[in-house]
NUMAR-769350 format. One record per residue: residue in three letters; x negated, y negated, z of N, C-alpha, C in turn. Coordinates in Angstrom, 1 decimal. Layout:
N
<node type="ALA" n_px="X" n_py="Y" n_pz="Z" ca_px="X" ca_py="Y" ca_pz="Z" c_px="X" c_py="Y" c_pz="Z"/>
...
END
This chain:
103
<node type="UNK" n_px="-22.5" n_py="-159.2" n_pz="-95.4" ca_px="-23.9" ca_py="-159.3" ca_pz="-95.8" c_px="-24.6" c_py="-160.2" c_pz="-94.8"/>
<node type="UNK" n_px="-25.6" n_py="-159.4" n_pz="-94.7" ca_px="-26.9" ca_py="-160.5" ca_pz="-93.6" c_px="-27.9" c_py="-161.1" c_pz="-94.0"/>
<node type="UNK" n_px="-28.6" n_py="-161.9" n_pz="-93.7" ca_px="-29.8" ca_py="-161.9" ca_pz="-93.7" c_px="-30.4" c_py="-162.8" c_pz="-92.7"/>
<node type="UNK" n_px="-31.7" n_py="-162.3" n_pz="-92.5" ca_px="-32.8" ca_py="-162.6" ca_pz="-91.2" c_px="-34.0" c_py="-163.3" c_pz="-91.5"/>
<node type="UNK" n_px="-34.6" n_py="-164.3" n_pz="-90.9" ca_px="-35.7" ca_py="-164.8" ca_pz="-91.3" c_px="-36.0" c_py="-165.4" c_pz="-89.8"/>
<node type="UNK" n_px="-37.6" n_py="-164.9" n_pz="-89.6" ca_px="-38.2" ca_py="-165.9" ca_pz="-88.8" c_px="-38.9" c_py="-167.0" c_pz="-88.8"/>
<node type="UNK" n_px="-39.1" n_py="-167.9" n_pz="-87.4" ca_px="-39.4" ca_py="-169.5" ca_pz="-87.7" c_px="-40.1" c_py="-170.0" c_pz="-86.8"/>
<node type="UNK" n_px="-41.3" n_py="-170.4" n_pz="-87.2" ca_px="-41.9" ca_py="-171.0" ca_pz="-85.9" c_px="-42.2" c_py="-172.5" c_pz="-86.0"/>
<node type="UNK" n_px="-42.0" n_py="-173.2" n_pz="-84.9" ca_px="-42.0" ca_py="-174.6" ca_pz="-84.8" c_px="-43.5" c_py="-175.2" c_pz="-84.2"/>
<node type="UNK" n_px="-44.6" n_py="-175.3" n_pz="-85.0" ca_px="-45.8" ca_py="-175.5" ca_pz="-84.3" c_px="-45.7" c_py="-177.0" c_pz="-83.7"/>
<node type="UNK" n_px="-46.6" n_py="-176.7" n_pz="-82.4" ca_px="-46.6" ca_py="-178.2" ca_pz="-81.3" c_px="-47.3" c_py="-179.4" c_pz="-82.1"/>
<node type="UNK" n_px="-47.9" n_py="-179.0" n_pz="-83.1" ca_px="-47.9" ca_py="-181.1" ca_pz="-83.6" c_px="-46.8" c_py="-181.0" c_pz="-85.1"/>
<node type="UNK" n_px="-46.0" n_py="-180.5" n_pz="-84.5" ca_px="-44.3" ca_py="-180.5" ca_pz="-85.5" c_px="-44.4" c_py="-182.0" c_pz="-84.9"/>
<node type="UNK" n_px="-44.1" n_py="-183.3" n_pz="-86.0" ca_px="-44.0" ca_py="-184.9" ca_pz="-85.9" c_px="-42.8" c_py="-185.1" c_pz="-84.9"/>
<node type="UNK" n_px="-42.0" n_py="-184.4" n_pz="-85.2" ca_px="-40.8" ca_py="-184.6" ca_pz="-84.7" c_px="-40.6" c_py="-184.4" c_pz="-82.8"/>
<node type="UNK" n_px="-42.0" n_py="-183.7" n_pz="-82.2" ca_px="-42.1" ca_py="-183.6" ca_pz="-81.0" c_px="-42.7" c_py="-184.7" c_pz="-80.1"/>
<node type="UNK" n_px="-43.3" n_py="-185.8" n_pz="-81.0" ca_px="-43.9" ca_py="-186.5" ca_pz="-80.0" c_px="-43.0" c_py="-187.3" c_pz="-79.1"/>
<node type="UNK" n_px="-42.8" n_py="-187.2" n_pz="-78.0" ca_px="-41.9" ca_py="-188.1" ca_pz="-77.3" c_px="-40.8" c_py="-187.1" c_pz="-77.0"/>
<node type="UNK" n_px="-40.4" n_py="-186.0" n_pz="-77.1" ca_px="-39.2" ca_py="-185.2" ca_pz="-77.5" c_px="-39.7" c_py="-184.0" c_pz="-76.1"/>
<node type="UNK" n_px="-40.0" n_py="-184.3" n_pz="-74.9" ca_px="-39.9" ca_py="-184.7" ca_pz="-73.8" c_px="-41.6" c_py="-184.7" c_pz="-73.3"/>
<node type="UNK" n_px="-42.3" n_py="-185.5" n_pz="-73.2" ca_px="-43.6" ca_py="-185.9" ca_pz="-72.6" c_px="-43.7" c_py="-184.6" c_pz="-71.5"/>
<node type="UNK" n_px="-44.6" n_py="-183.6" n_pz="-71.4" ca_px="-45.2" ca_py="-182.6" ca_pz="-70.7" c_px="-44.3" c_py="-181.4" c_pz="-70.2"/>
<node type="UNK" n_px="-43.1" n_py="-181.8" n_pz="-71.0" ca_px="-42.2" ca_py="-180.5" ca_pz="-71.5" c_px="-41.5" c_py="-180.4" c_pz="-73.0"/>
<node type="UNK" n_px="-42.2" n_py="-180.5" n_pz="-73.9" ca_px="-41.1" ca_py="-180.4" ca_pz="-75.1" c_px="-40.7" c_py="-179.2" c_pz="-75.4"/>
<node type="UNK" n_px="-39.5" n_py="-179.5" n_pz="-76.2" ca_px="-38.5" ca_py="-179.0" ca_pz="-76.7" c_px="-38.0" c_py="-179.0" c_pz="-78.4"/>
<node type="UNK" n_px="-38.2" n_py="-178.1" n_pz="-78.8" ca_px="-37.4" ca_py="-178.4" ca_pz="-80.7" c_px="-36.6" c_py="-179.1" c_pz="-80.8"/>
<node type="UNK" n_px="-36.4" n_py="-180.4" n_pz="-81.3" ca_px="-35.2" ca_py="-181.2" ca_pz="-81.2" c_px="-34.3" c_py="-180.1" c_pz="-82.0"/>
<node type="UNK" n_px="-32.5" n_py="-180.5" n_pz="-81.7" ca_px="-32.0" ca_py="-179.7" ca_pz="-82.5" c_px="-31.7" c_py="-179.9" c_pz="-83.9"/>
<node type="UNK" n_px="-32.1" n_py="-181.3" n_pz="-84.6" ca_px="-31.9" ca_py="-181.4" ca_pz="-85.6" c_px="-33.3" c_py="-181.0" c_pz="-86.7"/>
<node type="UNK" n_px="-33.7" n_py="-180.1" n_pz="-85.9" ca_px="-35.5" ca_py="-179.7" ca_pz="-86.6" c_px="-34.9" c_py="-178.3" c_pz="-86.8"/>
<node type="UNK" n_px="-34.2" n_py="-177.4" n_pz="-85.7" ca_px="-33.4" ca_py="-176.0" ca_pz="-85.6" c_px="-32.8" c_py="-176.2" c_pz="-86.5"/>
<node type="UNK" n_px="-31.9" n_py="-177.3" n_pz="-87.0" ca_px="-30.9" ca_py="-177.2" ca_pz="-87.9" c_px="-31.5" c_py="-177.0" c_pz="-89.5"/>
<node type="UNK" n_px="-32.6" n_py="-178.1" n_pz="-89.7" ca_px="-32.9" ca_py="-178.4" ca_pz="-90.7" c_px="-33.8" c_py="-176.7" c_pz="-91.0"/>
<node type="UNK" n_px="-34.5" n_py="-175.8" n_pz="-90.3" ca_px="-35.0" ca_py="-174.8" ca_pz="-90.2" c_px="-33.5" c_py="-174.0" c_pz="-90.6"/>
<node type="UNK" n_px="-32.9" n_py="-173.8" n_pz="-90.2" ca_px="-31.2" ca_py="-173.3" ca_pz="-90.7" c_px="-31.4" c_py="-173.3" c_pz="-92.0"/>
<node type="UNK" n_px="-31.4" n_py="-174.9" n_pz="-92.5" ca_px="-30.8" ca_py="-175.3" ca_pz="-94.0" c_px="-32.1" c_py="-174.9" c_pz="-95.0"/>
<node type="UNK" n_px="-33.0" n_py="-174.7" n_pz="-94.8" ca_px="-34.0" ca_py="-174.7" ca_pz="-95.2" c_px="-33.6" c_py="-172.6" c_pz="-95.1"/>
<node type="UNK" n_px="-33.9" n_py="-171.8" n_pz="-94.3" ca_px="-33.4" ca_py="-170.4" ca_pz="-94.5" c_px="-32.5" c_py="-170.1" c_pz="-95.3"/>
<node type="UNK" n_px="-31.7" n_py="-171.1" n_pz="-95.0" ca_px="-30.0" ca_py="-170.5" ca_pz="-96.1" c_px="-30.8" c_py="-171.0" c_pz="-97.3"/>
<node type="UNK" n_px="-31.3" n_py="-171.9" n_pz="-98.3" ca_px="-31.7" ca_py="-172.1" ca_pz="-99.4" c_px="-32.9" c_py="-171.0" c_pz="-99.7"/>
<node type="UNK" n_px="-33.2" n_py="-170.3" n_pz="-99.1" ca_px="-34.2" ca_py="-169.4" ca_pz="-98.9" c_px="-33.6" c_py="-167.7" c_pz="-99.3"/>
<node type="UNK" n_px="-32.6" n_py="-167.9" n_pz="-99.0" ca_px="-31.4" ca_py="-166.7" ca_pz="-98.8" c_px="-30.5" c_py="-166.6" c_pz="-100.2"/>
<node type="UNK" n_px="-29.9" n_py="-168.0" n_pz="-100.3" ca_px="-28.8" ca_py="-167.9" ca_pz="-101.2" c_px="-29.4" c_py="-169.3" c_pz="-102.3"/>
<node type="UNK" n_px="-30.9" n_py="-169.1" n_pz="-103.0" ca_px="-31.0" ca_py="-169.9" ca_pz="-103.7" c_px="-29.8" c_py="-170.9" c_pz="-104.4"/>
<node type="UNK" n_px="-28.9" n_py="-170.2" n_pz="-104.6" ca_px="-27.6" ca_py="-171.3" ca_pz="-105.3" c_px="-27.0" c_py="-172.1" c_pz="-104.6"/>
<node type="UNK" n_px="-27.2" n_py="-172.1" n_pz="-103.1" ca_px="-26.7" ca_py="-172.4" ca_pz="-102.6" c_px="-26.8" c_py="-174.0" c_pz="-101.8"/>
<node type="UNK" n_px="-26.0" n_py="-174.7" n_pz="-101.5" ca_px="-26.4" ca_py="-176.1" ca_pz="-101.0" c_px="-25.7" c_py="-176.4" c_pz="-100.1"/>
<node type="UNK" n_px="-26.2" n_py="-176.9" n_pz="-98.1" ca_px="-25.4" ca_py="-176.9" ca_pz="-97.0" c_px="-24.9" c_py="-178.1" c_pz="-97.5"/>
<node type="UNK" n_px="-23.7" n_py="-178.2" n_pz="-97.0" ca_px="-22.8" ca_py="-179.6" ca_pz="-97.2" c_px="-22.3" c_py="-180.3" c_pz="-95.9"/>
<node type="UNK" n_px="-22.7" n_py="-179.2" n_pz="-94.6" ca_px="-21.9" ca_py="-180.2" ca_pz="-93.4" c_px="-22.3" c_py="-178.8" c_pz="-92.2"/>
<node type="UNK" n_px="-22.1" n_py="-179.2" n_pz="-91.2" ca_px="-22.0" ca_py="-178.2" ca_pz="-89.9" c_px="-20.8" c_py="-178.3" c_pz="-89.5"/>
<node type="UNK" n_px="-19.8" n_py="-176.9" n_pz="-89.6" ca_px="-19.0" ca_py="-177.1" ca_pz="-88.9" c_px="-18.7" c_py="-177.0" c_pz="-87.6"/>
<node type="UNK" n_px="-19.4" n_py="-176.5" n_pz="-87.1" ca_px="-20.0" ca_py="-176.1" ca_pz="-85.7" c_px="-21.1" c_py="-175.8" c_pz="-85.0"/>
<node type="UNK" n_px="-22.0" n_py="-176.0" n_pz="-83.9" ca_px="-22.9" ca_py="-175.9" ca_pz="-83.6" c_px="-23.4" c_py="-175.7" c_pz="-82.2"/>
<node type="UNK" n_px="-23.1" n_py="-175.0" n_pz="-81.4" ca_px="-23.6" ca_py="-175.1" ca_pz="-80.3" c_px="-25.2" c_py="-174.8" c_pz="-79.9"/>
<node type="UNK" n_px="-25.8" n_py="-175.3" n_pz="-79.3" ca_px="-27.3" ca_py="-175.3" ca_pz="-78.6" c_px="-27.1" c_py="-174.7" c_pz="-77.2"/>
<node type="UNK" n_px="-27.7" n_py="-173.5" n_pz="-77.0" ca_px="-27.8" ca_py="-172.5" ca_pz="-75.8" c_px="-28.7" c_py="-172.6" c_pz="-74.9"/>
<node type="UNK" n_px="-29.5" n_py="-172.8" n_pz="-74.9" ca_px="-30.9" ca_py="-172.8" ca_pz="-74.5" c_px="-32.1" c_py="-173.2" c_pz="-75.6"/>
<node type="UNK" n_px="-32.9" n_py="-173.8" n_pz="-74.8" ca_px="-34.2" ca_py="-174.8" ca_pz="-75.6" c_px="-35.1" c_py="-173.9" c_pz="-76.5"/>
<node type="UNK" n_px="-35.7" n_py="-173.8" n_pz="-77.3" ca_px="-36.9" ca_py="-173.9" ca_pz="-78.0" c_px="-38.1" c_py="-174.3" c_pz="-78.1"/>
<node type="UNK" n_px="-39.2" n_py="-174.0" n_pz="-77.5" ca_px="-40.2" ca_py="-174.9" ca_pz="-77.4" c_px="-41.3" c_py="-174.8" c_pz="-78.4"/>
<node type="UNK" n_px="-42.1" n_py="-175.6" n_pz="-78.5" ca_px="-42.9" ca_py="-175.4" ca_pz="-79.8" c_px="-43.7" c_py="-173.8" c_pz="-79.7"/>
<node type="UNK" n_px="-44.2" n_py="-173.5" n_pz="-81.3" ca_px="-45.0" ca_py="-172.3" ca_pz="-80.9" c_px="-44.0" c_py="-171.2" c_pz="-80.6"/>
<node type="UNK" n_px="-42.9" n_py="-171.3" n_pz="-80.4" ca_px="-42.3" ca_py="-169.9" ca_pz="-80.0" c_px="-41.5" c_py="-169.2" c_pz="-81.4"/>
<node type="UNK" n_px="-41.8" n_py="-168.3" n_pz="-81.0" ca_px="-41.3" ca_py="-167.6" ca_pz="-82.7" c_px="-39.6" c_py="-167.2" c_pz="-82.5"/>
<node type="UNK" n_px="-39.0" n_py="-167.7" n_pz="-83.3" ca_px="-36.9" ca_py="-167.0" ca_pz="-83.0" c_px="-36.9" c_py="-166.8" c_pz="-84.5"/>
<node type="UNK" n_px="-35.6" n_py="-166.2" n_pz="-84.6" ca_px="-34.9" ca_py="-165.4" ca_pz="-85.3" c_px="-33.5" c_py="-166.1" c_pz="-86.4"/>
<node type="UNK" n_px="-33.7" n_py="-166.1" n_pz="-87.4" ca_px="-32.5" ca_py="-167.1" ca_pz="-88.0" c_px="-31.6" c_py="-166.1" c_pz="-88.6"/>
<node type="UNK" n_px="-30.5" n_py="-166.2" n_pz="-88.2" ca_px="-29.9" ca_py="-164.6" ca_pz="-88.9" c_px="-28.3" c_py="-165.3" c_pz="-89.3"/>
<node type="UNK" n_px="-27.9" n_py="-164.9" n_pz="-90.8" ca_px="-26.8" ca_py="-165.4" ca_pz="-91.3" c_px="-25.8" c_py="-164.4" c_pz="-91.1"/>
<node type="UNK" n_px="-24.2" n_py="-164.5" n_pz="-91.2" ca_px="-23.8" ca_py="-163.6" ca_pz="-91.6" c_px="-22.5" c_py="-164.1" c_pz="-92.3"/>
<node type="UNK" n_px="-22.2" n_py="-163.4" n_pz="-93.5" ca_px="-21.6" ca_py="-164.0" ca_pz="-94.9" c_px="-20.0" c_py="-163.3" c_pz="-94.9"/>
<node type="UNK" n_px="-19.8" n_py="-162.9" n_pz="-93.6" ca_px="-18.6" ca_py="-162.0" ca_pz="-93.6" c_px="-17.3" c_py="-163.5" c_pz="-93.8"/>
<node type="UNK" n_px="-17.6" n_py="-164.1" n_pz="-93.6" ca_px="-16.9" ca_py="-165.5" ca_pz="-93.7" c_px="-16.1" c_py="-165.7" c_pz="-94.7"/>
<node type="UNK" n_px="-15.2" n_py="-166.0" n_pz="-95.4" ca_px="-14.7" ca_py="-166.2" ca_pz="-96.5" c_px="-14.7" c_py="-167.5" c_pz="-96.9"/>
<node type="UNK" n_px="-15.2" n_py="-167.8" n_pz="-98.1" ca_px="-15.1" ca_py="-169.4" ca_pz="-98.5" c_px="-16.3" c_py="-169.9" c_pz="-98.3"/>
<node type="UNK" n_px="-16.4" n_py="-170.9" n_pz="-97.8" ca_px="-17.7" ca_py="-172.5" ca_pz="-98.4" c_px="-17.9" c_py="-172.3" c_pz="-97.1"/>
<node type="UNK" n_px="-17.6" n_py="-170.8" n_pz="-95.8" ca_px="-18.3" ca_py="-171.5" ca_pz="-94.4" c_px="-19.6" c_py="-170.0" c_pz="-94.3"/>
<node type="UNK" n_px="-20.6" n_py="-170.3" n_pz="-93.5" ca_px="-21.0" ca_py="-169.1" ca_pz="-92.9" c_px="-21.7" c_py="-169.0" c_pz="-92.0"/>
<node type="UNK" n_px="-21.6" n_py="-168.0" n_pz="-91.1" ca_px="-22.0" ca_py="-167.9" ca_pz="-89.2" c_px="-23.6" c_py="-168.2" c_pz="-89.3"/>
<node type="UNK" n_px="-24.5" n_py="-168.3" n_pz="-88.4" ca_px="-25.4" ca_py="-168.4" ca_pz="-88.2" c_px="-25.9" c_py="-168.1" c_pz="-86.5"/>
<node type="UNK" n_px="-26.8" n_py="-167.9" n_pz="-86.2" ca_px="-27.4" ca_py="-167.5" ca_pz="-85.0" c_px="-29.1" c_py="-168.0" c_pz="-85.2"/>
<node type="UNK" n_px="-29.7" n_py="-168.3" n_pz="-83.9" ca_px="-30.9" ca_py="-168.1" ca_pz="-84.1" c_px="-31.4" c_py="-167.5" c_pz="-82.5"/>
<node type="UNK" n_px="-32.1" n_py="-166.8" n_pz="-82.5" ca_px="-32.6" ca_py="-165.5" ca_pz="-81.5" c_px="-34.1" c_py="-165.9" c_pz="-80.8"/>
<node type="UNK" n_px="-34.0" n_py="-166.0" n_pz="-79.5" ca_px="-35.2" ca_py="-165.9" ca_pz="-78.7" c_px="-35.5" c_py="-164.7" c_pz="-78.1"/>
<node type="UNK" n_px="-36.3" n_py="-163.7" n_pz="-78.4" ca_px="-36.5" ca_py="-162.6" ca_pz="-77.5" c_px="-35.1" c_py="-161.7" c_pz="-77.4"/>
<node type="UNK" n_px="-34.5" n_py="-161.5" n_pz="-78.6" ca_px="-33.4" ca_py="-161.0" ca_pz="-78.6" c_px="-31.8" c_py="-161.9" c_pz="-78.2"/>
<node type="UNK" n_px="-32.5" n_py="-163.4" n_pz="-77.5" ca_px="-31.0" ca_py="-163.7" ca_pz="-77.0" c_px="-30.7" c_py="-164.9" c_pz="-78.0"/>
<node type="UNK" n_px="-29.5" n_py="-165.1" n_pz="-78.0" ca_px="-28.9" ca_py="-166.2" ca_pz="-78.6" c_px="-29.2" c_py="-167.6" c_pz="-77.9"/>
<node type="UNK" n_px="-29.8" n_py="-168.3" n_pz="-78.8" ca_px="-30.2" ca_py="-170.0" ca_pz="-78.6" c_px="-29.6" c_py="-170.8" c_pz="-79.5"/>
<node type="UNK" n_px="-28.8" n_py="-170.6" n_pz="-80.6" ca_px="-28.4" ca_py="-171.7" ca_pz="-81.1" c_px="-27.4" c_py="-170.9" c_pz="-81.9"/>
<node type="UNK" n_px="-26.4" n_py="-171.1" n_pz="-82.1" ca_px="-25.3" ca_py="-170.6" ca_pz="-83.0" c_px="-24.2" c_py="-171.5" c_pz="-83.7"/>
<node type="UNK" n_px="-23.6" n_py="-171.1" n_pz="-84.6" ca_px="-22.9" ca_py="-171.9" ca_pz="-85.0" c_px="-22.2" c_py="-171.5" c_pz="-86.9"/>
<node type="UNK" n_px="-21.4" n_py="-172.8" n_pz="-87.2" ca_px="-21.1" ca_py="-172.7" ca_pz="-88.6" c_px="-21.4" c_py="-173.5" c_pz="-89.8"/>
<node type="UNK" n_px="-22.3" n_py="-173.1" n_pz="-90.5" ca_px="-22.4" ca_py="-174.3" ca_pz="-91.9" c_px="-21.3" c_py="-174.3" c_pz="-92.9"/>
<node type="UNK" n_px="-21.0" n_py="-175.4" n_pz="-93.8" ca_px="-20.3" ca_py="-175.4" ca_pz="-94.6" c_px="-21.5" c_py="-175.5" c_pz="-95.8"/>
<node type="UNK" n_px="-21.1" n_py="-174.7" n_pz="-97.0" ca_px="-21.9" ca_py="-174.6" ca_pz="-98.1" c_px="-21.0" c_py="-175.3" c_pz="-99.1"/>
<node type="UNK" n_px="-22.1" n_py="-175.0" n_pz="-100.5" ca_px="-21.2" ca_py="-175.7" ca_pz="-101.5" c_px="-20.6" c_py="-174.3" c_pz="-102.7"/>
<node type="UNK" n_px="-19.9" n_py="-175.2" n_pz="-103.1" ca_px="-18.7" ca_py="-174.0" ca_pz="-103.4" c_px="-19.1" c_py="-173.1" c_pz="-104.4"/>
<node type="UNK" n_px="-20.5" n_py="-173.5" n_pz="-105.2" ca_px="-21.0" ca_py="-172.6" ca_pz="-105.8" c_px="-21.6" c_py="-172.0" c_pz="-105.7"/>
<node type="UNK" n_px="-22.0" n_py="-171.6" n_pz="-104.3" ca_px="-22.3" ca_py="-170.1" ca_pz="-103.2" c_px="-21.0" c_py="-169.5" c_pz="-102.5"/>
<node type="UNK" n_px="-19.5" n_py="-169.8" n_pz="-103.0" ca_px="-18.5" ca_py="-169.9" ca_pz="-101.9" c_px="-18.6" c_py="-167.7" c_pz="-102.0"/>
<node type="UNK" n_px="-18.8" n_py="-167.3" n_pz="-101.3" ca_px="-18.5" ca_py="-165.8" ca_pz="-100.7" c_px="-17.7" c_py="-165.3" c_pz="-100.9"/>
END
């Protein structure tokens, strides 16, 4: 089971000031919290409890619209995640949920 939701990070997001002066970038814990915030969006029952993994691919900059896409094929309290720029992968990784969403 999937599901997809898009996200956009507008340029006076608080979290950009300083987050690089005349190049910013989405911090990644704003991508994440945009993550946690989709999956409660997805799996109302559900509550993230940790990251098990996380890689960051390439930047984000404010204003740009990506792609948050789950996939639940996972067994247990983990599940995949992606987030999509123009088709490509920019952030991927694994959340740990709580056990009363466990799949």
């Amino acid at each position: 089971m999937t599901f997809e939701t898009s996200r956009i990070i507008p340029a006076h997001h608080p979290s950009l000031a300083g987050h690089f002066p005349g190049a910013p970038i989405v911090p990644g814990v704003v991508v994440l919290d945009e993550a946690a915030a989709a999956l409660a969006e997805w799996r109302k029952e559900s509550r993230l409890t940790g990251v098990a993994s996380v890689k960051f691919v390439a930047p984000i900059e404010p204003g740009q619209s990506f792609v948050i896409r789950f996939d639940s094929t996972n067994a247990g309290n983990q599940i995949d995640f992606c987030c999509r720029l123009d088709g490509r992968v920019v952030v991927e990784g694994r959340l740990e949920i709580s056990c009363g969403a466990c799949i």
